[in-house]
C-alpha positions, -999 to +999 in steps of 0.1 A: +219-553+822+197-574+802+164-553+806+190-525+791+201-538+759+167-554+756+151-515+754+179-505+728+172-539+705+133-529+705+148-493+698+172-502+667+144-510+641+154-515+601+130-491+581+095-498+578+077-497+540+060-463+550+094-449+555+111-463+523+082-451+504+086-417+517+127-414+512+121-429+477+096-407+469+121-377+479+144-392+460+121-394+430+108-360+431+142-340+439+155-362+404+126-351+383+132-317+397+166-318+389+161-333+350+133-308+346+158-278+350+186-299+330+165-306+302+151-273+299+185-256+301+194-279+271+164-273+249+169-232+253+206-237+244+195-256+213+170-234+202+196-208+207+221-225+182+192-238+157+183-199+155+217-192+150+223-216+127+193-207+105+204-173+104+238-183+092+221-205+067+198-179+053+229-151+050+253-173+030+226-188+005+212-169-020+179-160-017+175-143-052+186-152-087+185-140-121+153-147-142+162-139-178+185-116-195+200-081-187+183-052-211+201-021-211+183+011-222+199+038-238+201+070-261+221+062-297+237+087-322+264+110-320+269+113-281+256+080-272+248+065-238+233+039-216+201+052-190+192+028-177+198-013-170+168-036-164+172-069-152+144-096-137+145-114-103+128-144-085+135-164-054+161-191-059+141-223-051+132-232-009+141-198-001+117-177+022+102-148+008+121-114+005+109-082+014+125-060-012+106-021-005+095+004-024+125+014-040+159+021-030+148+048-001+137+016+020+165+003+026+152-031+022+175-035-008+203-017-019+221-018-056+254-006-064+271+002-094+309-004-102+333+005-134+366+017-143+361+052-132+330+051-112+315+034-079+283+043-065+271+019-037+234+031-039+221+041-072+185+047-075+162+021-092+123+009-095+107-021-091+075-033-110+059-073-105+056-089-134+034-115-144+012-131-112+015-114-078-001-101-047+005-065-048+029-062-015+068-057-015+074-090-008+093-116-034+076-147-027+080-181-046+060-178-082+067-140-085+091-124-103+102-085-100+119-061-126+141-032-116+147-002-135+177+009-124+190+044-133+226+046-149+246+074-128+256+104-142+291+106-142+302+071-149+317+057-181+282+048-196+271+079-195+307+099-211+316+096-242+314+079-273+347+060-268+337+058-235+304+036-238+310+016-263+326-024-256+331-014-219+325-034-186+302-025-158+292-043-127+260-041-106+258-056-069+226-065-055+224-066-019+187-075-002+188-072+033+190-111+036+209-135+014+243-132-001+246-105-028+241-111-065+268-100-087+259-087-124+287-082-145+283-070-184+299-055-214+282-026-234+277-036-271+300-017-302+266+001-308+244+015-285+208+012-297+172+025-277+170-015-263+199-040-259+204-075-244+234-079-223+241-118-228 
């Protein structure tokens, strides 16, 4: 009996350092497994939400703004009437740059026009930079852009006399990013070739 339990003592052996080192290494490589595929699930979730949130961020801040007055342009006399409304953009300030096309065929940015009788959610208009620029379609910081737009026929500016005259119109300007800018003037008792609508 005692040569017995004297096999199963030299049998029942703690662990050696070889075989610690070799669980704990296990151990240490199935963890930094484990965090690599934690820790990357987490930085593609929060780059998911910053996009998200940047996109949020750049549709509900303006990205244009008024530089200068509104000039209307019109036709005086006996039948008189308003052709066409100019008014002056730039970038509001920290805002990327806006691609605004050609004109309003590009879709890039659309204008409408609003009064008491009328509504025309895409009326046609030009654009020509002004002062220092680079000669794309883009509105960057230290540009600024005029648009010509054209008055449509048919609305109150263009009827008559009574009409024209001391009346309110509204224009919307929508780029395809940022919130839209809202332009809202009164014609002028007289309507003369060039007028500035304060």
């Amino acid at each position: 009996m005692k040569g017995i339990f004297s096999i199963f003592r030299k049998d029942e052996k703690a662990f050696t350092g070889l075989e610690s080192a070799i669980v704990l290494t296990a151990f240490v490589v199935v963890a930094a497994v484990f965090s690599y595929v934690v820790l990357g699930a987490g930085i593609t979730a929060s780059d998911t939400a910053k996009k998200t949130i940047d996109e949020g961020v750049k549709k509900t801040t303006s990205s244009l703004e008024l530089a200068g007055g509104v000039i209307a342009k019109g036709t005086p006399g006996d039948a008189p009437r308003v052709d066409n409304i100019i008014v002056t953009l730039q970038l509001t300030a920290g805002q990327s740059p806006v691609d605004i096309g050609t004109d309003n065929t590009t879709g890039m940015m659309v204008i409408a026009y609003t009064d008491n009788s009328t509504y025309v959610p895409d009326v046609n208009w030009t654009k020509t930079f002004i002062g220092n620029n680079d000669g794309d379609s883009v509105l960057e910081q230290h540009e600024k852009v005029e648009l010509n737009i054209t008055v449509p026929e048919g609305s109150m500016l263009k009827g008559s006399k009574t009409q024209v005259v001391n009346k309110e119109f509204r224009l919307e300007v929508k780029p395809k990013i940022g919130v839209i800018i809202p332009i809202t003037r009164v014609t002028p008792q007289q309507i003369d070739k060039v007028m500035n609508l304060k």
